[in-house]
N, CA, C and O atoms as a Tripos MOL2 file, in Angstrom:
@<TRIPOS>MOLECULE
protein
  292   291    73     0     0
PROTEIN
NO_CHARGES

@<TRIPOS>ATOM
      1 N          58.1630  178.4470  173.5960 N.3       1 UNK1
      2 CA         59.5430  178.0790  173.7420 C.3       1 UNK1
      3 C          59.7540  177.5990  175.1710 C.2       1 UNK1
      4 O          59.1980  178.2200  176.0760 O.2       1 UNK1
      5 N          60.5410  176.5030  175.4540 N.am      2 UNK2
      6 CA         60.8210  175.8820  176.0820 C.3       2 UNK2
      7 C          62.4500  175.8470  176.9510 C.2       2 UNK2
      8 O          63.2690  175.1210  176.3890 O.2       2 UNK2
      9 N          62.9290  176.5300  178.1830 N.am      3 UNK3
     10 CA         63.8140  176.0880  178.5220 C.3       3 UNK3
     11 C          64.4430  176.1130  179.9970 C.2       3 UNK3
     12 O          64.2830  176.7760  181.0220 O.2       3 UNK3
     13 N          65.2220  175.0710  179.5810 N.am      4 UNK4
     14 CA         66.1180  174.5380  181.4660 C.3       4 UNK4
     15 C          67.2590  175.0610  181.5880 C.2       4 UNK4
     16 O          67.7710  175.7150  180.6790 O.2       4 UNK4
     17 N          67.7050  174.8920  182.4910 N.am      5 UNK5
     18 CA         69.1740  174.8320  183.6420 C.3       5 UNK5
     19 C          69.7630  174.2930  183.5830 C.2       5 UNK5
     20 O          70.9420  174.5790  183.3770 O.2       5 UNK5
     21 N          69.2100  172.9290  183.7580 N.am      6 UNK6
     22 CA         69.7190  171.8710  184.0560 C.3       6 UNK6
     23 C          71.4430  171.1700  183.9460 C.2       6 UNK6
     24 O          72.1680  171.2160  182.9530 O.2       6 UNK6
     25 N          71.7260  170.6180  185.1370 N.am      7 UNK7
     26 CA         73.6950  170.2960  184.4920 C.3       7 UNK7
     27 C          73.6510  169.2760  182.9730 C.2       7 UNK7
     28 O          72.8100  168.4510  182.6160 O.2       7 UNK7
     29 N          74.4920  169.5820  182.5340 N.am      8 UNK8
     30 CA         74.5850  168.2650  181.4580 C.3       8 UNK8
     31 C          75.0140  167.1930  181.9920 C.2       8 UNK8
     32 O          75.7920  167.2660  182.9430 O.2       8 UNK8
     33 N          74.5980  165.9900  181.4960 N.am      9 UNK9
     34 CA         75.2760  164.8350  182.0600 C.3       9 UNK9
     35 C          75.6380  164.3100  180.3320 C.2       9 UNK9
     36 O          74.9000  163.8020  179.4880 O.2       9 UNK9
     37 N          76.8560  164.6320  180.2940 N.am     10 UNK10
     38 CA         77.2330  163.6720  179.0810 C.3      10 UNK10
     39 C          76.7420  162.5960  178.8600 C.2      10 UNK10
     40 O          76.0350  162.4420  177.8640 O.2      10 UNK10
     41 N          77.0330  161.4150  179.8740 N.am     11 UNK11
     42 CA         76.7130  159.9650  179.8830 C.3      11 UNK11
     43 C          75.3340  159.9240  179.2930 C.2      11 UNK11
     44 O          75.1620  159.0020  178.4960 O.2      11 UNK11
     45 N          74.2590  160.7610  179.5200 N.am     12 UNK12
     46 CA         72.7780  160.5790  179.6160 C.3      12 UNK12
     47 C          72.4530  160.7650  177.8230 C.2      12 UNK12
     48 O          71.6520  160.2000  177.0790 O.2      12 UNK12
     49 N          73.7700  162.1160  177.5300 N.am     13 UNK13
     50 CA         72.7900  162.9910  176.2860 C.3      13 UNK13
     51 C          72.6880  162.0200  175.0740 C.2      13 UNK13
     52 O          73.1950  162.6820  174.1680 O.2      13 UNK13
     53 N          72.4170  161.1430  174.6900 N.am     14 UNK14
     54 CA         72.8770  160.9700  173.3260 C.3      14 UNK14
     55 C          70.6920  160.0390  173.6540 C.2      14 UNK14
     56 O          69.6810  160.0550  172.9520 O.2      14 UNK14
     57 N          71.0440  159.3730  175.1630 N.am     15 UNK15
     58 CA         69.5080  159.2150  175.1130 C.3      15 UNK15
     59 C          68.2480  160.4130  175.2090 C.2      15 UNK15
     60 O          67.1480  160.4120  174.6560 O.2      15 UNK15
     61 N          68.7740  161.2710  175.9940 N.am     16 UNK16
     62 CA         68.1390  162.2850  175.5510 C.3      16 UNK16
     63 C          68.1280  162.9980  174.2270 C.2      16 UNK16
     64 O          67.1110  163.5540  173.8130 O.2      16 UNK16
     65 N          69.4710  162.9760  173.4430 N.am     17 UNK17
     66 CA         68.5940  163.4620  172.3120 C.3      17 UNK17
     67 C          67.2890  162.7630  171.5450 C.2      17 UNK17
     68 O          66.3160  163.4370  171.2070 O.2      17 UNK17
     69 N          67.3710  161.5720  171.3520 N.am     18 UNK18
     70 CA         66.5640  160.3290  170.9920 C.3      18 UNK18
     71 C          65.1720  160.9990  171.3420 C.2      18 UNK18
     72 O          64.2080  160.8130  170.5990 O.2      18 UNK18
     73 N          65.0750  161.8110  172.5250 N.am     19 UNK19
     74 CA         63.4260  161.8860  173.2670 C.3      19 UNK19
     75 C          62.6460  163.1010  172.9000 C.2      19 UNK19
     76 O          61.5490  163.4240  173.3550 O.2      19 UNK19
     77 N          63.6160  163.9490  171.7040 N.am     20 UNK20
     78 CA         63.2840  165.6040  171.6790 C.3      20 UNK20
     79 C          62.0660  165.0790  170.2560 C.2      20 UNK20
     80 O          62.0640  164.1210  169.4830 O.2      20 UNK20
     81 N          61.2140  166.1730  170.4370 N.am     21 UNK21
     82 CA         60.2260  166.4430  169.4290 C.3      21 UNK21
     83 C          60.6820  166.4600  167.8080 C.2      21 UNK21
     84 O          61.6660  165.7220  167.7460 O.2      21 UNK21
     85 N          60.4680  166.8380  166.8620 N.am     22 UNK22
     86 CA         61.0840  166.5620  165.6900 C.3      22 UNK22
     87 C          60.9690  168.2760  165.5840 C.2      22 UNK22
     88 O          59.8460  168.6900  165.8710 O.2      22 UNK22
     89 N          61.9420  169.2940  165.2250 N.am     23 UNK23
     90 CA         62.1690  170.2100  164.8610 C.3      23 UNK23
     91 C          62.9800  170.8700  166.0780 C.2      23 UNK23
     92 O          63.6360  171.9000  165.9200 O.2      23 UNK23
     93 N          62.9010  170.3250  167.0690 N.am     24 UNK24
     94 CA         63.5800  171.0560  168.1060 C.3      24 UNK24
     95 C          64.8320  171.1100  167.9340 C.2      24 UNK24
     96 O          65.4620  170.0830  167.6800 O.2      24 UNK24
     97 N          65.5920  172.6460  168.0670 N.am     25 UNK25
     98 CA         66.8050  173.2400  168.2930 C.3      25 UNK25
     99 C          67.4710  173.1720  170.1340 C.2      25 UNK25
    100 O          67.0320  173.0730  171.2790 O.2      25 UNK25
    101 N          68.7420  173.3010  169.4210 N.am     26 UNK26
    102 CA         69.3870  173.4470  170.6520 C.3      26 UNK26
    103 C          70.2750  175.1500  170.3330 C.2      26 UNK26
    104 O          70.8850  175.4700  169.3120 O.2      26 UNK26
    105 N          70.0490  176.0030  171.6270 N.am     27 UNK27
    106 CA         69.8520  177.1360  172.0340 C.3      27 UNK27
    107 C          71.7560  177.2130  172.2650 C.2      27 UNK27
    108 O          72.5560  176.5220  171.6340 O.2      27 UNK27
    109 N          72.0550  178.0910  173.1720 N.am     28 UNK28
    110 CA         73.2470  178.2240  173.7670 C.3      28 UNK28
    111 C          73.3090  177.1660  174.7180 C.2      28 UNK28
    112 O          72.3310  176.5970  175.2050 O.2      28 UNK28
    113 N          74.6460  176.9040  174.9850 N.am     29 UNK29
    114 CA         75.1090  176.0300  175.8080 C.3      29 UNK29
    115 C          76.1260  176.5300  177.3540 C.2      29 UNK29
    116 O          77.2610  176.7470  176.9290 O.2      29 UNK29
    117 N          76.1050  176.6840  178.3550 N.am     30 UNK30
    118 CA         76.4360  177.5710  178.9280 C.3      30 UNK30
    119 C          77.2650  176.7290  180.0780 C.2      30 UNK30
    120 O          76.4790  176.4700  180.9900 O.2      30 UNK30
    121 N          78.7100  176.1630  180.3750 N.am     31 UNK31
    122 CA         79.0250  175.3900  180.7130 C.3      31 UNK31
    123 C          80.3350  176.1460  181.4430 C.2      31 UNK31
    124 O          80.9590  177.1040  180.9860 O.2      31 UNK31
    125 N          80.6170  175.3160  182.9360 N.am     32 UNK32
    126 CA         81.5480  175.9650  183.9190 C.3      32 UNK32
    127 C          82.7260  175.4270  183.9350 C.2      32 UNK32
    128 O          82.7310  174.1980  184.0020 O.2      32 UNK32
    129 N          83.5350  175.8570  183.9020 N.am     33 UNK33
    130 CA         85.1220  175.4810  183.8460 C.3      33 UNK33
    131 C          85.8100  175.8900  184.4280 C.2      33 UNK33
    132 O          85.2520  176.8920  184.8730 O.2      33 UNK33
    133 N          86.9460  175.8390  184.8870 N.am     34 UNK34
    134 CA         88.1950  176.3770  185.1030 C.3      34 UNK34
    135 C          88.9960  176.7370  184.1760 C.2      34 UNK34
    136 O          89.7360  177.7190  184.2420 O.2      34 UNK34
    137 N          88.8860  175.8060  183.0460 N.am     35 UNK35
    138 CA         89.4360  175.9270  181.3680 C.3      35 UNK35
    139 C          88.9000  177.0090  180.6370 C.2      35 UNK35
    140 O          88.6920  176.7790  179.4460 O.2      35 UNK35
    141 N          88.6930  177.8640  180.9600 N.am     36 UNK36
    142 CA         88.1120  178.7070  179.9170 C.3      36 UNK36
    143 C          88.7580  178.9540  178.2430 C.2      36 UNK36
    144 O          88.0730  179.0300  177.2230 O.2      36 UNK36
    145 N          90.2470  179.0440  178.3420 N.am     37 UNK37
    146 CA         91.1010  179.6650  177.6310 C.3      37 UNK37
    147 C          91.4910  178.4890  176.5910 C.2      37 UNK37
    148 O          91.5190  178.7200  175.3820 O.2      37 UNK37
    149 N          91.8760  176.8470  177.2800 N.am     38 UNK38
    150 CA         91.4840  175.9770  176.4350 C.3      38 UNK38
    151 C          90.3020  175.5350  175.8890 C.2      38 UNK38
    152 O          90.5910  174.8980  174.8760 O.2      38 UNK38
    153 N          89.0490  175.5610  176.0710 N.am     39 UNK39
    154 CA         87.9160  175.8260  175.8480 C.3      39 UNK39
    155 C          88.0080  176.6510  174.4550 C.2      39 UNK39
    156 O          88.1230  176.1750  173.3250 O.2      39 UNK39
    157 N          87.9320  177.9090  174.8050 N.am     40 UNK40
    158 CA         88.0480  178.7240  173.5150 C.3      40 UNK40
    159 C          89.1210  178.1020  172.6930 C.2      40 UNK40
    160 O          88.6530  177.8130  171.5920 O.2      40 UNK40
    161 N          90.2110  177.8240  172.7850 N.am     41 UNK41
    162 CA         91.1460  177.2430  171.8910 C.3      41 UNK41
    163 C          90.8670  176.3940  171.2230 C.2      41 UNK41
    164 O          91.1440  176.6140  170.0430 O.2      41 UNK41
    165 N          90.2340  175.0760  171.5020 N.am     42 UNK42
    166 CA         89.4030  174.2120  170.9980 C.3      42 UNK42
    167 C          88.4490  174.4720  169.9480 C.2      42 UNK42
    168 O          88.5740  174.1290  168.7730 O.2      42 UNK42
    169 N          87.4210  175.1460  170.4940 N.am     43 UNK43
    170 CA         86.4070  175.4740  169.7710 C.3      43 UNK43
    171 C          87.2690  176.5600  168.6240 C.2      43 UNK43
    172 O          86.4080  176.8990  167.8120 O.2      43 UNK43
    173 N          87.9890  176.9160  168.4250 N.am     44 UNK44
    174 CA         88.1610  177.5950  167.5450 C.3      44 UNK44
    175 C          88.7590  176.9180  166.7540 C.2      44 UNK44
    176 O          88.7070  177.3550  165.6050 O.2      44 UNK44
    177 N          89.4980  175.7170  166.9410 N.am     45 UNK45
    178 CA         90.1810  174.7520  165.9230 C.3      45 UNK45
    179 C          89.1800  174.2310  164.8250 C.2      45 UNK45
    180 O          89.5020  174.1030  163.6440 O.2      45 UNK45
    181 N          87.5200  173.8480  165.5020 N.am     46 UNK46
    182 CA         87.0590  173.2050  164.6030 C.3      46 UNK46
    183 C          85.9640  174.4090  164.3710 C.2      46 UNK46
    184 O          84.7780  174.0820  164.3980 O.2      46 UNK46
    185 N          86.2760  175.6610  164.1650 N.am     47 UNK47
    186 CA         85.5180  176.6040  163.7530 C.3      47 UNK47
    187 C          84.7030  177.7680  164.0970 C.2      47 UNK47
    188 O          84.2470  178.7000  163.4340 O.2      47 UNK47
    189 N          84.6620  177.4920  165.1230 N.am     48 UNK48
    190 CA         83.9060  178.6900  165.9950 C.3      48 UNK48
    191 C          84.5920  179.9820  166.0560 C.2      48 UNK48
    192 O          85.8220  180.0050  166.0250 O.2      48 UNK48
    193 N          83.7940  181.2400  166.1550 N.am     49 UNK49
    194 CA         84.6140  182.4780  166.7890 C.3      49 UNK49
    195 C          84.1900  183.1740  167.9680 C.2      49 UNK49
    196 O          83.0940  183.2270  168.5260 O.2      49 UNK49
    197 N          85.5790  183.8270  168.2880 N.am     50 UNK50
    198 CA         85.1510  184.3770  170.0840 C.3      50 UNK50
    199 C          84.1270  185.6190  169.6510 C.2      50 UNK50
    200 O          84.4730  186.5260  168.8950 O.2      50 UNK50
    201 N          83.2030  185.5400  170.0780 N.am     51 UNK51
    202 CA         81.9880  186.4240  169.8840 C.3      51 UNK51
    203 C          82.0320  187.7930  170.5350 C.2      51 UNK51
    204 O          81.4800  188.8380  170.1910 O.2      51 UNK51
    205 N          83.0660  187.4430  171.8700 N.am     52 UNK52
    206 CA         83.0430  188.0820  172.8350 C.3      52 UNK52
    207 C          83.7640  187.7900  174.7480 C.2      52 UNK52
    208 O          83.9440  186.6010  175.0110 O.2      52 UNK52
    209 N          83.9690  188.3890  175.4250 N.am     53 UNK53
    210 CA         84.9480  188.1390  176.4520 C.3      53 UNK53
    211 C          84.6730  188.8530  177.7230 C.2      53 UNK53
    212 O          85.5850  189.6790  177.7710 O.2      53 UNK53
    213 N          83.9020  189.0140  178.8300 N.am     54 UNK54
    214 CA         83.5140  189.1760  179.5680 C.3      54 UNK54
    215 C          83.4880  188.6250  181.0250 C.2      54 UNK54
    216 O          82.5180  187.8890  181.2070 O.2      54 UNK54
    217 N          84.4050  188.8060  182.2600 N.am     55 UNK55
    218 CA         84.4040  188.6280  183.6260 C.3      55 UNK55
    219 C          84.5250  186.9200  183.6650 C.2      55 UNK55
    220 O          83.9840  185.9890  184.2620 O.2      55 UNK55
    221 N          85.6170  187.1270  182.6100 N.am     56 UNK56
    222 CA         86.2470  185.3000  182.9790 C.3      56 UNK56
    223 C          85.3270  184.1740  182.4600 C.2      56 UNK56
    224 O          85.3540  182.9710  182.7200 O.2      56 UNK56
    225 N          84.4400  184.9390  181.5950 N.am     57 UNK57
    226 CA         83.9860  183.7800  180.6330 C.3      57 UNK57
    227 C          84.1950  184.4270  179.5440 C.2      57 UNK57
    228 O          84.4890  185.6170  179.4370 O.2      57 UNK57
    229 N          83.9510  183.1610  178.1980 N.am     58 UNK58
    230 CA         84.3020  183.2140  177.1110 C.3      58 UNK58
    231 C          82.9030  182.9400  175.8750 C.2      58 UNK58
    232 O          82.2720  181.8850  175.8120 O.2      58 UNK58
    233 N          82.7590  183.6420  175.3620 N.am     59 UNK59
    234 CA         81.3640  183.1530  174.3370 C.3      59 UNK59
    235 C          81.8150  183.2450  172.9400 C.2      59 UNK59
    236 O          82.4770  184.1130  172.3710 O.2      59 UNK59
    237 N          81.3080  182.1640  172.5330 N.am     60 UNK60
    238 CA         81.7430  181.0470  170.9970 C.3      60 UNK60
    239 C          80.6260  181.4700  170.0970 C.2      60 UNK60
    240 O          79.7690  182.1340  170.6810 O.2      60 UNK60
    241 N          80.3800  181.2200  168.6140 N.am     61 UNK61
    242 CA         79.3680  181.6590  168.0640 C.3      61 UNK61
    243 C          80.4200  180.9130  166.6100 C.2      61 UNK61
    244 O          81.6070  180.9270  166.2820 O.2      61 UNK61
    245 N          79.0940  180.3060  166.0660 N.am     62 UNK62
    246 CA         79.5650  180.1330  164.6590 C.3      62 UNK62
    247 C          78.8660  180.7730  163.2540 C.2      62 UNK62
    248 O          77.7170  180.4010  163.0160 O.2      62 UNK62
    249 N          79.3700  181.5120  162.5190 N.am     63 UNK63
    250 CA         78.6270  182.4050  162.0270 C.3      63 UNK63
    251 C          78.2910  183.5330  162.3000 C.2      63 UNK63
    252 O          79.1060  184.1820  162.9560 O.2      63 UNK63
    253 N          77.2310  184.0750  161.9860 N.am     64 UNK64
    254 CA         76.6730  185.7460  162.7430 C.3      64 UNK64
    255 C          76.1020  185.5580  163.6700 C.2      64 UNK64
    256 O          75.7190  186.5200  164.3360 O.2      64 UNK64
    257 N          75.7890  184.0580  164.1220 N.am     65 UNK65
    258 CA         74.6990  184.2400  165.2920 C.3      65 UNK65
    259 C          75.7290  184.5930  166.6150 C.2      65 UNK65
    260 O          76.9060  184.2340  166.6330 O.2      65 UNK65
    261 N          75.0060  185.4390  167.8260 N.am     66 UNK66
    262 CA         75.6660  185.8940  168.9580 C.3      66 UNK66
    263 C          76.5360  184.9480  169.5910 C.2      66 UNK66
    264 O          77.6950  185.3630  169.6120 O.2      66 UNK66
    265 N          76.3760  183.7850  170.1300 N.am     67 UNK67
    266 CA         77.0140  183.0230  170.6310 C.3      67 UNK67
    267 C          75.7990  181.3770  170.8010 C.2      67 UNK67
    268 O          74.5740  181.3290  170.9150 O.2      67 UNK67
    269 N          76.8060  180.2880  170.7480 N.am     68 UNK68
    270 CA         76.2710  179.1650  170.8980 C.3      68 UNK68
    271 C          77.0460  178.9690  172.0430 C.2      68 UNK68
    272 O          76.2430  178.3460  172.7390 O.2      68 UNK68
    273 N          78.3080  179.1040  172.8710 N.am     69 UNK69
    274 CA         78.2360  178.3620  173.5990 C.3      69 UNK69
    275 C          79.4640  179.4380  174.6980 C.2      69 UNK69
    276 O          80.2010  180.3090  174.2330 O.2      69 UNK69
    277 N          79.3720  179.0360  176.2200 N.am     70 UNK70
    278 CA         79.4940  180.2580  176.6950 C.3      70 UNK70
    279 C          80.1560  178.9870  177.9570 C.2      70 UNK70
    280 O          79.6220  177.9990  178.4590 O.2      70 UNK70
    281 N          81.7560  179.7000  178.1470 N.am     71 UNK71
    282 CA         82.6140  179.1300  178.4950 C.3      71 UNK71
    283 C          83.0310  180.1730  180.4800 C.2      71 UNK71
    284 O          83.6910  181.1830  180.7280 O.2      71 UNK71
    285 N          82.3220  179.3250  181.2820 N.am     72 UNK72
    286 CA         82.5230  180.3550  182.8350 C.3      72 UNK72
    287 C          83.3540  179.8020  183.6230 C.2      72 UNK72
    288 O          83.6440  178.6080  183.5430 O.2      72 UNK72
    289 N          83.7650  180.4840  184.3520 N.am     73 UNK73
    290 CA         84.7800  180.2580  185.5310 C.3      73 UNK73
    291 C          83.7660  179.8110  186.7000 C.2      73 UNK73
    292 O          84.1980  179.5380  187.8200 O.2      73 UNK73
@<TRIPOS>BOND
     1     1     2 1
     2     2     3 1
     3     3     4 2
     4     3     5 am
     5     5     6 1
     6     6     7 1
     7     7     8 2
     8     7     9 am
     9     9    10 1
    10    10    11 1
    11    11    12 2
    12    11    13 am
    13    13    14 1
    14    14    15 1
    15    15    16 2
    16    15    17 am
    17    17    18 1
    18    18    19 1
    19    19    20 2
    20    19    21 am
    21    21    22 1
    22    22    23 1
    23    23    24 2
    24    23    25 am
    25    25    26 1
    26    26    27 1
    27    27    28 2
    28    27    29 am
    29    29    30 1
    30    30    31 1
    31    31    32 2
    32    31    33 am
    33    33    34 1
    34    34    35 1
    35    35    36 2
    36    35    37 am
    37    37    38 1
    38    38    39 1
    39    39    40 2
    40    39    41 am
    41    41    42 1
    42    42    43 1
    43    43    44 2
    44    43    45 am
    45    45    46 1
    46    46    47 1
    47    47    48 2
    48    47    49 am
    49    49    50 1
    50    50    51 1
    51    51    52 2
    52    51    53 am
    53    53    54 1
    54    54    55 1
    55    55    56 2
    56    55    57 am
    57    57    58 1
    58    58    59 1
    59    59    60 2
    60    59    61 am
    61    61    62 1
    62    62    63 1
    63    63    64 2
    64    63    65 am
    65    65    66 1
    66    66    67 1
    67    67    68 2
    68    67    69 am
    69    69    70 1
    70    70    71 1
    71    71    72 2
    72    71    73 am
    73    73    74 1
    74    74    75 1
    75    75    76 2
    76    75    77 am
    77    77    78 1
    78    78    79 1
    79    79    80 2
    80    79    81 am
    81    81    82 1
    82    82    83 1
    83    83    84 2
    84    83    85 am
    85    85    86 1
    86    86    87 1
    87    87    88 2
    88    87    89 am
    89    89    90 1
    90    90    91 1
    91    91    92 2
    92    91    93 am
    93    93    94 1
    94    94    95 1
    95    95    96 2
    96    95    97 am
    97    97    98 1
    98    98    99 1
    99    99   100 2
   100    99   101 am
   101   101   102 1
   102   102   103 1
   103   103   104 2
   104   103   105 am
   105   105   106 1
   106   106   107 1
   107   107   108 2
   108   107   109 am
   109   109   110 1
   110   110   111 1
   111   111   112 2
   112   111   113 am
   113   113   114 1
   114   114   115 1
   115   115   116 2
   116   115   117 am
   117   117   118 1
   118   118   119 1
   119   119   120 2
   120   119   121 am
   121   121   122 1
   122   122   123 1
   123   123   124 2
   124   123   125 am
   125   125   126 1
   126   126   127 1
   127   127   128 2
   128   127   129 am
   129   129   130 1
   130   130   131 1
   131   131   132 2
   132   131   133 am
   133   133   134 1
   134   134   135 1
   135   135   136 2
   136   135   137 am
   137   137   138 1
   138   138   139 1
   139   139   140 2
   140   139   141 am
   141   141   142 1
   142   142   143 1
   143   143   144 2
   144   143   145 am
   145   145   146 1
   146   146   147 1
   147   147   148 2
   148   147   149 am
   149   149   150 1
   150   150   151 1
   151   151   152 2
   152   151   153 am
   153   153   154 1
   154   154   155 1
   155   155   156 2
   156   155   157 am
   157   157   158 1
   158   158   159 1
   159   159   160 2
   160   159   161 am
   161   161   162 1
   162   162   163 1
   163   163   164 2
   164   163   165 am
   165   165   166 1
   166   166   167 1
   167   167   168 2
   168   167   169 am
   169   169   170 1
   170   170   171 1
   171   171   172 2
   172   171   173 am
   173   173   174 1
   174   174   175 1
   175   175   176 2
   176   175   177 am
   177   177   178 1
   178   178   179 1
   179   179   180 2
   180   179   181 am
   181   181   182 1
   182   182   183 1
   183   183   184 2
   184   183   185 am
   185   185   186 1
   186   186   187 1
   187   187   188 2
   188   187   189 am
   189   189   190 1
   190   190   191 1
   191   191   192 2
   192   191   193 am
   193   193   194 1
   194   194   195 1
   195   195   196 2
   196   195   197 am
   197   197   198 1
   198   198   199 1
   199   199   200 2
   200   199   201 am
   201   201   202 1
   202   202   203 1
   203   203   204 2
   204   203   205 am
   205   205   206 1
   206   206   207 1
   207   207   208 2
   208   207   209 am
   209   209   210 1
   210   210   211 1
   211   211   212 2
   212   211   213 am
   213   213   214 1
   214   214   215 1
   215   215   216 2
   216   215   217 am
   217   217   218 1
   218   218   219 1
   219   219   220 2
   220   219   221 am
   221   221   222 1
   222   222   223 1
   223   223   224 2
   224   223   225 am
   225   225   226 1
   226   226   227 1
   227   227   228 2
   228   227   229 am
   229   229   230 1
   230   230   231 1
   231   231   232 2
   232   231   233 am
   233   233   234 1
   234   234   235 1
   235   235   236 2
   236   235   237 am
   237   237   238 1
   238   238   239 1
   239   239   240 2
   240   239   241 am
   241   241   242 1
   242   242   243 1
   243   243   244 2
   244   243   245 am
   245   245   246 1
   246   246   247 1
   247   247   248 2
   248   247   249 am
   249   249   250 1
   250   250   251 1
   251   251   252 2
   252   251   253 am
   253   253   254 1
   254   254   255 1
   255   255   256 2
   256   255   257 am
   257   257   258 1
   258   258   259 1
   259   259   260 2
   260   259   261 am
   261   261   262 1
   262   262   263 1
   263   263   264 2
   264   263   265 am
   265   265   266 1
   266   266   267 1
   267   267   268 2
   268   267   269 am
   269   269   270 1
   270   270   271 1
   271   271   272 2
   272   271   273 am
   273   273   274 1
   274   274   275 1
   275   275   276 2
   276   275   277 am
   277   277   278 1
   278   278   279 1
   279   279   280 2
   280   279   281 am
   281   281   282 1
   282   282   283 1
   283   283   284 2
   284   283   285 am
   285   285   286 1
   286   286   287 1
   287   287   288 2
   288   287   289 am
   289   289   290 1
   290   290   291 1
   291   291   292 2
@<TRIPOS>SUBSTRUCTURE
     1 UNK1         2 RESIDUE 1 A UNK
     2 UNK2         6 RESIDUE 1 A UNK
     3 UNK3        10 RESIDUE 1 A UNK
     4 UNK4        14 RESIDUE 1 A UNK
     5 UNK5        18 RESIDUE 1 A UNK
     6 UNK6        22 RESIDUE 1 A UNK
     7 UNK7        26 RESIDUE 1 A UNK
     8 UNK8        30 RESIDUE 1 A UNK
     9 UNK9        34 RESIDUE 1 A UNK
    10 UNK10       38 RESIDUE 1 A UNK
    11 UNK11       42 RESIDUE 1 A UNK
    12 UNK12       46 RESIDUE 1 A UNK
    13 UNK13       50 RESIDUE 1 A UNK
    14 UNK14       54 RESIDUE 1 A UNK
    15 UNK15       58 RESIDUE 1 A UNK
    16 UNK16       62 RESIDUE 1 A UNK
    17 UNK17       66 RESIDUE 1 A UNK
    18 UNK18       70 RESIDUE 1 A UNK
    19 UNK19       74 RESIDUE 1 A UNK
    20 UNK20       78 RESIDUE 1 A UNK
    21 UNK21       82 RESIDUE 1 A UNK
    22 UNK22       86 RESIDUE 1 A UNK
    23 UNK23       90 RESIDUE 1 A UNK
    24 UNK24       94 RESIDUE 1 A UNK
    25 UNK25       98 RESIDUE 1 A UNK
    26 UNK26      102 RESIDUE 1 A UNK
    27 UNK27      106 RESIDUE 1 A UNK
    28 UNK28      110 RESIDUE 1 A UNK
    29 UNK29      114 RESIDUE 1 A UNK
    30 UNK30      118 RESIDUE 1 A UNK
    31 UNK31      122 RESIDUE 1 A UNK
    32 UNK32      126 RESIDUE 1 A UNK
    33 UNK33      130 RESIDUE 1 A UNK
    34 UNK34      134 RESIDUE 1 A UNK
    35 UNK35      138 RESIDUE 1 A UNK
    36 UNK36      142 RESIDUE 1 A UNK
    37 UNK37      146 RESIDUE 1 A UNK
    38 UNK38      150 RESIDUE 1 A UNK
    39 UNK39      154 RESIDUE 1 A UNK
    40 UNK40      158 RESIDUE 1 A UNK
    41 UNK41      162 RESIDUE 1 A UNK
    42 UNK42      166 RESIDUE 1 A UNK
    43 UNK43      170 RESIDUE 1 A UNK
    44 UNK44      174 RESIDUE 1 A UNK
    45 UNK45      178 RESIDUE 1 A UNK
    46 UNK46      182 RESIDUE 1 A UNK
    47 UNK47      186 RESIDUE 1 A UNK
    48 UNK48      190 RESIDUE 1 A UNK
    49 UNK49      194 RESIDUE 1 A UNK
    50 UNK50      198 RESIDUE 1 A UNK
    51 UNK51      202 RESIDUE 1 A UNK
    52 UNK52      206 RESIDUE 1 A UNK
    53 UNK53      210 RESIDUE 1 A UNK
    54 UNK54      214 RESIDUE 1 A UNK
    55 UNK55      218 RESIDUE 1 A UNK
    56 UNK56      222 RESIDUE 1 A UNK
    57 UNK57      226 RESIDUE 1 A UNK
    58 UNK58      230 RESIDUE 1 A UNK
    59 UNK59      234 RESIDUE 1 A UNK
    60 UNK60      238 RESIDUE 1 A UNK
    61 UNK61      242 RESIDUE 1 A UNK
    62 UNK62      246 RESIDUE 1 A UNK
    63 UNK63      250 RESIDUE 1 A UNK
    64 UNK64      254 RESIDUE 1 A UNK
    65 UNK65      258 RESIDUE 1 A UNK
    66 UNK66      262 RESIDUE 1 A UNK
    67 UNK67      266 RESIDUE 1 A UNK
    68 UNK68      270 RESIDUE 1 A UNK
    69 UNK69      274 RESIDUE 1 A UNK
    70 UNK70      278 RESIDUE 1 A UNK
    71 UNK71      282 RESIDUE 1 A UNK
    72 UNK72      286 RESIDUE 1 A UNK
    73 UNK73      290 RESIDUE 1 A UNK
């Protein structure tokens, strides 16, 4: 298993997805905001649930899995 840090660059991802191996998943997503609270609001419109709430971040999860995506100050 394989993984980075790295910032997202929106602009970039859509060529990077193009470059991933054939079976590869994408893990949690772990992204900094000031928005936390709209963040969660969002994601819950198109389905997600708060998994959980911890020191001004927010973690998303769709289904039983723990969290996909993790919302920080």
């Amino acid at each position: 298993m394989l993984m980075d840090t790295l910032p997202l660059d929106l602009r970039d991802l859509p060529k990077e997805a193009g470059d991933k191996p054939a079976g590869a998943e994408l893990g949690h997503i772990n992204m900094r905001t000031t928005l936390v609270g709209e963040a969660e609001r969002f994601y819950s419109i198109i389905g997600f649930k708060t998994a959980y709430r911890w020191r001004g971040a927010v973690y998303l999860a769709y289904g039983d899995y723990r969290h996909h995506f993790a919302f920080n100050l």
